[in-house]
Structure formats: structure tokens, C-alpha cells
N, C-alpha and C positions, 0 to 999 in steps of 0.2 A: 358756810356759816349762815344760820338763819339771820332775816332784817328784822327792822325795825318798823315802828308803824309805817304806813305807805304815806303820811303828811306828816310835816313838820312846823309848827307855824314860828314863823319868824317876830320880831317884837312890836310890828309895825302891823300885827295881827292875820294878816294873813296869809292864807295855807298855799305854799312850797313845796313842788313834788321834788324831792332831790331820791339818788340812787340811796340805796341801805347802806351799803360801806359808807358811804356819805353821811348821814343822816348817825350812823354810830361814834363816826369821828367827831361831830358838832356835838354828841352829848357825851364825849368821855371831854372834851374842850371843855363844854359847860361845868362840868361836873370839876374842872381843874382849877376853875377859874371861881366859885364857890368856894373850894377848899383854900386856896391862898388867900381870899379876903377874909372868910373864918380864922384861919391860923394866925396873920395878922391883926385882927383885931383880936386875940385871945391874949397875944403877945405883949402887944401895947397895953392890955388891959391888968395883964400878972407886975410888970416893973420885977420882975423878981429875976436872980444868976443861979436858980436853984440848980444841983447836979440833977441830968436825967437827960432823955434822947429829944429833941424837937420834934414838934409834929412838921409831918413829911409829905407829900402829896408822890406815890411810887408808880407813876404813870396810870394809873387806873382805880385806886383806891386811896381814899384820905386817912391819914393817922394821925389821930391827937397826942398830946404830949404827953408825956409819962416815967414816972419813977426809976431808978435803978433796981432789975429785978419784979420788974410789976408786968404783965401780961396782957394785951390789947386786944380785946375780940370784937368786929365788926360785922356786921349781915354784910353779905354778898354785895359787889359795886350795884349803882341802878343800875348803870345800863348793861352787864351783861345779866341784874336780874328782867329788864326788859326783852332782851335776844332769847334766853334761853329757859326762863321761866322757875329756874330754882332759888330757892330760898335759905342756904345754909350759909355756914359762919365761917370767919379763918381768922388770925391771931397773927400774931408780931409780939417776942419778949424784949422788952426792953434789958440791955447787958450794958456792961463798960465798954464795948467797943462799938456800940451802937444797936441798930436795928436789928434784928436778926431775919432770918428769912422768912415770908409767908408760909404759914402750915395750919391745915394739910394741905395739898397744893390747889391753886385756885382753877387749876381748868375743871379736877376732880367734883370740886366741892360745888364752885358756880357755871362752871360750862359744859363744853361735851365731854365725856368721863370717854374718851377715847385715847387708849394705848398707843407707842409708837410702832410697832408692827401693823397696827390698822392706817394709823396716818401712811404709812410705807405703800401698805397695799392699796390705798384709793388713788396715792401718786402714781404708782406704776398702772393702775388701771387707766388712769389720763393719759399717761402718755401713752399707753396702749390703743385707745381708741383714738387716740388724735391721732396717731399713724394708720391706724386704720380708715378713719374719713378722708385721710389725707391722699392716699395710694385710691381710694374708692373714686376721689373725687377727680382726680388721674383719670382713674381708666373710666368710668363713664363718659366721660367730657370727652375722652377720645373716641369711645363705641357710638356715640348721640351723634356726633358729628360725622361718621362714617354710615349710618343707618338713613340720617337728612340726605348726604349727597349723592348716594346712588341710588338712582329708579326705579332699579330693577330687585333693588330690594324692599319697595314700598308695597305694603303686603298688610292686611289688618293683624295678623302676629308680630312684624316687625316694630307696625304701630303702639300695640301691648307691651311689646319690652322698650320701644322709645319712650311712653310715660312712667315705665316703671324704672328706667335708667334716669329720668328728670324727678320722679322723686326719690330716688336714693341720693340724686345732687341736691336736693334741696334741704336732704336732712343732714346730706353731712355741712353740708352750708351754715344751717341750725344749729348743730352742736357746736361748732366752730364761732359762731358769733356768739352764741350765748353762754358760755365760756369764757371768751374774751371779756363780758361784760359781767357776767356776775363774778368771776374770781380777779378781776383788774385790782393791781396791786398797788395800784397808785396812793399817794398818799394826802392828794392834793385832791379838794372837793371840786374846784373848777375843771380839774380833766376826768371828772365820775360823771358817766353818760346821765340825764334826765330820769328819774323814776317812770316816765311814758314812757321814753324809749326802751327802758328795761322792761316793761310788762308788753310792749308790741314785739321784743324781740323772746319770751317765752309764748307769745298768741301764738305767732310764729312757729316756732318748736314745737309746739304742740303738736299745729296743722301738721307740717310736713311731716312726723313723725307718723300720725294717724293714715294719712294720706299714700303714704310708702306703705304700711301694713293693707292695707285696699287696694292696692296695687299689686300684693302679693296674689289677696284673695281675687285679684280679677283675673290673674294668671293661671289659677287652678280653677277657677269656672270658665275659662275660655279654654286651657286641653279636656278638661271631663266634658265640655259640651261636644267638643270634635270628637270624643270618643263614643261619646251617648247618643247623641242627637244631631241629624243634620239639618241646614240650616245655612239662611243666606245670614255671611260674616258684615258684610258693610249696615247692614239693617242694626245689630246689634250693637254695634261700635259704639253710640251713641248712650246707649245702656252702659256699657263698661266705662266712659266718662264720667258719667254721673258717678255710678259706684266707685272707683278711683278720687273723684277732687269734690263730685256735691256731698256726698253723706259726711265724707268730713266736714264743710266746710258748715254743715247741718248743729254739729257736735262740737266742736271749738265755738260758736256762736253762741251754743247754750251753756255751755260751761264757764265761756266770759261773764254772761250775766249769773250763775251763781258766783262767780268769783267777787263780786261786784254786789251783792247782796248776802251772800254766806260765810264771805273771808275775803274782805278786799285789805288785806295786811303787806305792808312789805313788797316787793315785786312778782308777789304771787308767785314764790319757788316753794314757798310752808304748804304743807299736805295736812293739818290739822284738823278740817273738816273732813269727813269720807266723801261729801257728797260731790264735790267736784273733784275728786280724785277718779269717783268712780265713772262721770261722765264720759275722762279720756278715757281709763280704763277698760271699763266694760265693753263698750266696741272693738275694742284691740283685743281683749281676750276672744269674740265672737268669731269675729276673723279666724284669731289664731285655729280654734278649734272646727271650725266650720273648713277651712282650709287642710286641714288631719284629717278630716273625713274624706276629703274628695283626695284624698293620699292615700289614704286607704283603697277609695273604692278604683283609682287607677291603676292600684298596685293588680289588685284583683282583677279587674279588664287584661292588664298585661300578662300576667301569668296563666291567664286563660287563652289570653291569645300564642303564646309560646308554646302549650301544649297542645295547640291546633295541631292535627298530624298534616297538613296541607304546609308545614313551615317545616323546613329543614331541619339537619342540627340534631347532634347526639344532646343529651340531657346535662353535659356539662357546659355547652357554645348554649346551650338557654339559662342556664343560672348565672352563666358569666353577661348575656346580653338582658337580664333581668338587674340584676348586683348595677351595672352604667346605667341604666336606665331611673333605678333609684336612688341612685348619687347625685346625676345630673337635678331632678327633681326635688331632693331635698334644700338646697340654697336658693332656685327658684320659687317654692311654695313656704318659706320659712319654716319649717319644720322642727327646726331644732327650738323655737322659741315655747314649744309645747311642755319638756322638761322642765319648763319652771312657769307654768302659765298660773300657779294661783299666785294672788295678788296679795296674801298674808304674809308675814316674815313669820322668818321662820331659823332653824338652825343652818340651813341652806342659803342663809341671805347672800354671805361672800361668792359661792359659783353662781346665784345668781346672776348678781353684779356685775361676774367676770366671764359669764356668758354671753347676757344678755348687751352689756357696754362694749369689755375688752375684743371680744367672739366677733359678737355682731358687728362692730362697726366694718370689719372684713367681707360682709357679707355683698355689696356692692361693688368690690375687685371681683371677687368668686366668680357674679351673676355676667357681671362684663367679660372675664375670660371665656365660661362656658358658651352664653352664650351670642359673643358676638366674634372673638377674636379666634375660638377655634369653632367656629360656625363654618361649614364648607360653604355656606353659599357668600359669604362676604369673603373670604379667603380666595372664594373663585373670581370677584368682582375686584378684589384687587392684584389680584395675578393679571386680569385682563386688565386693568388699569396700569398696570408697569410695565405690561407687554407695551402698552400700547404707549407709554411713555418714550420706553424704549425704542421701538421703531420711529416716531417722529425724531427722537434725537438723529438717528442713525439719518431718516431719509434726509433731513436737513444738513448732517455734515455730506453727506452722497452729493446734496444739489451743490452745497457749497464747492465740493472739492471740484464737479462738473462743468461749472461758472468759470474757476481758476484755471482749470484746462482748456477751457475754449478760448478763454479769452491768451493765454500764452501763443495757444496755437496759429489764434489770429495775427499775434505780433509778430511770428516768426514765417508767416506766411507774407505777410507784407514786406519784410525786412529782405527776404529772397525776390519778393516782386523788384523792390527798389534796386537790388543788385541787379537783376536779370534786364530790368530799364535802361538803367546804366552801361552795360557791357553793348547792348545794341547801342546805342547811342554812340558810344567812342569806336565800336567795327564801321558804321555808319560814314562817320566824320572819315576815317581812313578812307576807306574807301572812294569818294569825293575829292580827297586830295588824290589819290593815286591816279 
């Protein structure tokens, strides 16, 4: 649901950043609270028992009193003509058994003219990617932790997909709070996060969003460099940093301040201006494409280098080691977000959506199985790491059981000492007497 203005001022005049679901509740209140002292005073002012329906206050719109048979037409509530910007009409007839139902219906007329099939499909697209960041947010948090603690996989490629597994966690982190806050369903304005905090917590989103797609592209500039060009790795790393967390952090900066100057509305989730739309935008499509090319020109390298005749292999063991090769590649380099990179709507809008949200959000499990969990060089680092678990268990119960052996043995050597004392001792004494 779109907000409402981003202030609110309170009676005491000044300006109140509250959330939007916030800030809509306090004026369909207001707008409640208007109607029953009109109604009231209307009442007191007729003295009359005429037959006909009361005026009614039907949680969103005021109705005046009216005739048996007589027809009530009002413009749209303010405040969803504030949220949503239209200006049509709807009706209530007055009958003997009362009010009769609003028509045509008010989401049609005053809000979003969106069917149940559509509501259906954006539910299930939610839950869809919130399972998706949620399993993402899994397996990276277990690939980041496994890449930090072994040495011997600290590597400037290893490096590459350690920032680009912390910003797949940071975006599904992203959706995930900002989510939580702008669809909270709460009903209570004191448990609706502050308007700052809603607009820090799309800054946010933004970034990480932007910052993951940079992260893609620093993946496909760092294997076309190893293909293309050699070249000392730790010298550039510092270049891949930048391009990974500064150029975004470049581009959310500026787009704050249009947001802030071009459309500081609501908690900044309205896209009504183009122009901070396209600031995130435009570089995320840059990426995308710029990223297609250096997929392209890999593919090319590789399939040139398959038909090296110095490389093995009948012509079918190279289409099949070309076919993995471009699998593995396509969820690292984002590829698939190409199929829908213009930014128009269009009749395509639903795969979109269900692309680019329900799809993608998977695409952070994908990147962590390929490539950390069936990585043979981490698969070998934990083979030797449960080897090696393994053996210190063992040599520990070995000492343990060696401890308890000696020490029996001791007991049972002494315990024959003290007999064998003994027995001299009493032949000794006979002897003496005899």
C-alpha cells in the first residue's frame, strides 16, 4: 500500500515523523472523529423521528442521513484519496432495511483496482522469496564461516565469493527487515517503527541490493581477467572492493538526496518520480549487461579452448564439459536477470516479478552450493578436518585406555609383591622356631 505524506503535524504544531500505516490510521481516526461530531450536531439540530436510515460513519467513509429510497453519492474517502490519488464516486441507497452496500466497490473506484488472482499471486510471491532468503541466508552464513576458518582456503577468489556471500546475506537481511516494517500489521501506532527508521531501513535495501548486483559483476571481471590477462591478484583486490561496496555506496548517497529534494513522500517506497528510480536503477541494469558480455566473451574463450586439439575428448565429453561449465557460470554472473533487464512494464510485468523476486531470491543457496559446498577444495579441507577430528578422538580414548591399563597393572603387581612379602616373612619366622 502506498503512504502517506512523510510528516504529520500534530496540534501542538509540530512536525512528527510517524510510519505510513501510522500516519493513515491517525487520519481515517480523524476523519471518524469529524463525522460523528457533524452527525451529532446535524441530529440535535433536525429534533425530528422522520422515517429514513441515520447517517453512519462505515469505518472509512461518512454517510449523511437520508430518505427511504433516496441514493447517497459521496467522492472518494480523503484519505485513501491521499494514498492513492483517485477521485471517483460510490453510493449507498437508502431501503427499509437499512443501508445497503457501497457500490461500485470502493477498492475499484478509490484504491488499487487489483483482482483476487493478483492479490493471490503477490502472496505467494512473498512467501516464495522469503523462503528463498531464508534457506540463502542458511547456506551463506554456513559457506562465510567455513571460507573465514580455514587458511588454506584464503585465496583472492575465495576472498571474491567471501564478499559476494556477505552481500547476498545482507540483502536477504534487507528484504527481510524491510518487509517486516513496511507490511507490519499491527494496529497500534505506538508499535509502528518511526518514519526514520523506515526510510534507514529502505537506505539500506537499496545499498545491499545494489551492492550484491557489484558483486556479481566483480565476479565476471575477476574470471575474464584470469582468462584474458595476467596479472598480480592481491594488487587488484583493492579495485574489486571498491567496485563491490564504494560505487554503491556512490549511488544510494545520491539518490538519498534526490529522494529528499525530488520526492521526499511517505517512507520513500513511491516510485512516482523517474529520477530516483533510475539512479538505483540504471547502474543495476549497467552491471547486468556489462556482466552478459563478459558471458558471452567466456563462453567464447571456452569453447575455443575445447577445441584446442592439445585437449582430449571426443566432441561429445566437450559439449558436455562446455553445457557445466555454463551452468556453473550462469547463477554466479546473474544471468538470468538479463531476460527482463528493461525497466518499463510491460505485459511481462508478472514473470518479472516472479523472476526477478520469487527466482532470485534462491539465487544465494544456488551460489553457496556450487560454489563452496561442492567445491573440492573445501570438501578436501573438511575431509581433513574430520580426519583429523577423528584421529585425536581415537588417540585420546588409546591414551585413556593405556592410563587404565597401567595403572591396573600396577595394582596387581603390587598386590603379588605384598603376598610374596608375606609368605617369606611366615617361612622365615618357621624357621627360627624350628
Amino acid at each position: 500500500m502506498q503512504s502517506l505524506r512523510a510528516q504529520s503535524r500534530s496540534s501542538s504544531g509540530k512536525v512528527v515523523a510517524r510510519h505510513p500505516t501510522c500516519n493513515f490510521l491517525l487520519e481515517v481516526e480523524k476523519d471518524r472523529l469529524e463525522c460523528v461530531r457533524r452527525l451529532k450536531e446535524e441530529e440535535a439540530a433536525s429534533n425530528t423521528k422522520e422515517p429514513g436510515c441515520k447517517g453512519t460513519w462505515d469505518n472509512i467513509a461518512c454517510w449523511d442521513r437520508a430518505e427511504f429510497g433516496e441514493t447517497v453519492t459521496i467522492p472518494c474517502p480523503r484519505a485513501l484519496k491521499t494514498i492513492f490519488g483517485r477521485t471517483g464516486n460510490i453510493s449507498r441507497n437508502c431501503t427499509a432495511a437499512g443501508w445497503s452496500d457501497v457500490f461500485p466497490n470502493i477498492s475499484s473506484m478509490c484504491g488499487l483496482d487489483t483482482s483476487q488472482e493478483k492479490l493471490v499471486f503477490y502472496v505467494a510471491v512473498q512467501t516464495l522469496y522469503t523462503l528463498g532468503h531464508s534457506l540463502s541466508l542458511i547456506a551463506l552464513t554456513t559457506g562465510s564461516t567455513i571460507l573465514c576458518l580455514f587458511r588454506r582456503l584464503h585465496c583472492t577468489r575465495n576472498y571474491i565469493h567471501l564478499n559476494l556471500f556477505i552481500s547476498f546475506i545482507l540483502r536477504a537481511v534487507a528484504v527481510l527487515v524491510k518487509d517486516a516494517i513496511l507490511f507490519n500489521r499491527s494496529s497500534l501506532c505506538s508499535n509502528q517503527p518511526s518514519l526514520v527508521g523506515c526510510r534507514a531501513s529502505l537506505v539500506f535495501f537499496q545499498y545491499f541490493i545494489m551492492a550484491n548486483f557489484f558483486w556479481l559483476l566483480v565476479e565476471g571481471l575477476y574470471l575474464h581477467t584470469l582468462l584474458v590477462v595476467i596479472f598480480s591478484e592481491n594488487q587488484h583486490f583493492i579495485i574489486y572492493m571498491f567496485i563491490g561496496w564504494g560505487i554503491p555506496t556512490v549511488f544510494v548517497s545520491v539518490w538519498v538526496m534526490t529522494r529528499i529534494y525530488l520526492e521526499d513522500t511517505g517512507c520513500w517506497e513511491r516510485n512516482d518520480n523517474p529520477i530516483p528510480n533510475w539512479v538505483i536503477n540504471g547502474p543495476i541494469v549497467f552491471s547486468i549487461l556489462v556482466n552478459f558480455i563478459q558471458f558471452v566473451n567466456i563462453m567464447r574463450i571456452l569453447v575455443q579452448k575445447l577445441r584446442c586439439p592439445d585437449i582430449g575428448g571426443n566432441d561429445q565429453s566437450q559439449y558436455r564439459r562446455l553445457a557445466k561449465s555454463t551452468l556453473l557460470l550462469i547463477p554466479l554472473f546473474g544471468i538470468h536477470y538479463v531476460v527482463f533487464v528493461s525497466p518499463n512494464e510491460s505485459i511481462t510485468e508478472d514473470y518479472k516479478i516472479f523472476f526477478d523476486l520469487a527466482l532470485g531470491s534462491f539465487q544465494g543457496l544456488v551460489v553457496a552450493i556450487l560454489y563452496c559446498f561442492l567445491n573440492s577444495e573445501v570438501q578436501g579441507e573438511l575431509k581433513r578436518k574430520w580426519r583429523s577430528m577423528c584421529l585425536n578422538c581415537h588417540l585420546s580414548r588409546a591414551h585413556h585406555f593405556n592410563n587404565n591399563f597401567t595403572s591396573r597393572n600396577d595394582s596387581e603387581q603390587m598386590t603379588q609383591f605384598h603376598h610374596t612379602s608375606r609368605d617369606q616373612s611366615i617361612l622365615q619366622s618357621e624357621t627360627i622356631i624350628l
